[in-house]
C-alpha positions in Angstrom: -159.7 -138.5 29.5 -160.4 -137.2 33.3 -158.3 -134.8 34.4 -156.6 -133.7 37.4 -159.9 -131.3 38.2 -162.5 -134.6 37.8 -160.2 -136.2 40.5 -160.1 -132.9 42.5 -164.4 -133.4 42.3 -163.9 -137.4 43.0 -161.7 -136.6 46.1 -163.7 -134.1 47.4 -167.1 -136.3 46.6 -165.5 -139.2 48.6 -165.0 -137.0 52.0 -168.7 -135.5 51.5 -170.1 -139.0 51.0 -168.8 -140.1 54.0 -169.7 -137.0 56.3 -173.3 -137.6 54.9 -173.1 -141.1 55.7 -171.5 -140.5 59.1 -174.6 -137.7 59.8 -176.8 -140.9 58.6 -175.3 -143.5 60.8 -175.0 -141.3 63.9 -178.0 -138.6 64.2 -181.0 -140.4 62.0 -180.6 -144.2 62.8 -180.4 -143.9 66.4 -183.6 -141.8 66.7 -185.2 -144.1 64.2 -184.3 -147.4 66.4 -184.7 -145.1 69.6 -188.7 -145.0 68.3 -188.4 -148.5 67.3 -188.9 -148.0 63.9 -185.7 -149.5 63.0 -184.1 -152.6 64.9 -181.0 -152.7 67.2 -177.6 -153.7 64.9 -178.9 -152.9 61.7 -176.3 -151.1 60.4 -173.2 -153.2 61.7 -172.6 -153.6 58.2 -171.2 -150.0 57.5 -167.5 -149.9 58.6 -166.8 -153.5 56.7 -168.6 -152.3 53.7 -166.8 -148.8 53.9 -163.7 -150.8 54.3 -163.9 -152.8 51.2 -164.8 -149.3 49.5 -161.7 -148.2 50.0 -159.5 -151.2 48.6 -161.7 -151.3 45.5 -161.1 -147.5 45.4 -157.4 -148.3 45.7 -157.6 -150.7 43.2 -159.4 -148.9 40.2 -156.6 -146.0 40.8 -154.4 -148.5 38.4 -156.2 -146.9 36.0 -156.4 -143.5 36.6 -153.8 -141.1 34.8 -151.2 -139.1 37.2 -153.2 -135.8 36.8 -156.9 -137.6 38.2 -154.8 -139.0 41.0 -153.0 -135.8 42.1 -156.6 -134.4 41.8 -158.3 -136.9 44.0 -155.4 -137.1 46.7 -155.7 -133.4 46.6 -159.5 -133.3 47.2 -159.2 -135.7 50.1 -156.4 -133.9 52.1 -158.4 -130.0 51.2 -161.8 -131.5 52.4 -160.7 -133.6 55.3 -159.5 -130.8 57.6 -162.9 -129.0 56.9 -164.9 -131.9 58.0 -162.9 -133.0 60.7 -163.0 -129.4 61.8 -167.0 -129.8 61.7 -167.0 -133.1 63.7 -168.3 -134.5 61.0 -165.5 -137.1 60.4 -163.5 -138.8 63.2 -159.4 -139.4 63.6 -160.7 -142.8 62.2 -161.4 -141.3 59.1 -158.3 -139.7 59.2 -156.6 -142.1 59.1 -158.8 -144.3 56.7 -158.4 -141.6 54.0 -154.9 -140.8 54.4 -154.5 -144.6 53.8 -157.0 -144.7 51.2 -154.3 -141.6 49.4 -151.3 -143.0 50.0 -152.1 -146.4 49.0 -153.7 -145.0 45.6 -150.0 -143.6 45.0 -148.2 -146.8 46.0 -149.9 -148.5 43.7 -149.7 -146.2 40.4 -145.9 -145.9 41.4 -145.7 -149.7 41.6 -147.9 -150.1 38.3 -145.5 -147.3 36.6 -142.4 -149.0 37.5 -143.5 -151.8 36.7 -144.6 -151.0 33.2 -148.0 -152.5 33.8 
């Protein structure tokens, strides 16, 4: 069974895919559709996609045991100063993660209580 330290390496996966994705999105795609090798709005599709991300992320945390979730709230909140930091990430994402965390929680607490 995953432990607290595969959710420590999920959390900290999560904040990495999205500064690589943000790098992407903002440095390689514009200078691709600046040379017209891409076309204009292509990737308008990113922060609806990344949005349902996160609530299927939020979702599959019903069933990950208390230790995988402590490590994966934990990886967000260690790597998301460090990116942020790097201007990698934006308040956005900030704020997007920190929901993505606290909703994880709200829902295993609910699930618990519940005795789902």
């Amino acid at each position: 069974m995953p432990n607290s330290g595969h959710g420590l390496e999920r959390g900290v996966g999560i904040i990495v895919e999205t500064a690589v994705v943000a790098i992407i999105i903002g440095e390689v795609v514009p200078l691709l559709v600046e040379q017209g090798l891409l076309p204009r709005g292509l990737f308008w599709w990113v922060i609806p996609v990344s949005i349902v991300s996160v609530v299927m992320t939020i979702d599959a945390s019903r069933y990950w045991s208390w230790g995988y979730l402590g490590g994966v709230v934990i990886g967000i909140f260690i790597a998301l100063p460090i990116f942020l930091e790097a201007g990698l990430l934006s308040a956005l994402d900030l704020v997007i993660y920190s929901a993505l965390a606290l909703g994880t929680i709200a829902l295993r607490v609910k699930i618990h209580s519940s005795g789902f």
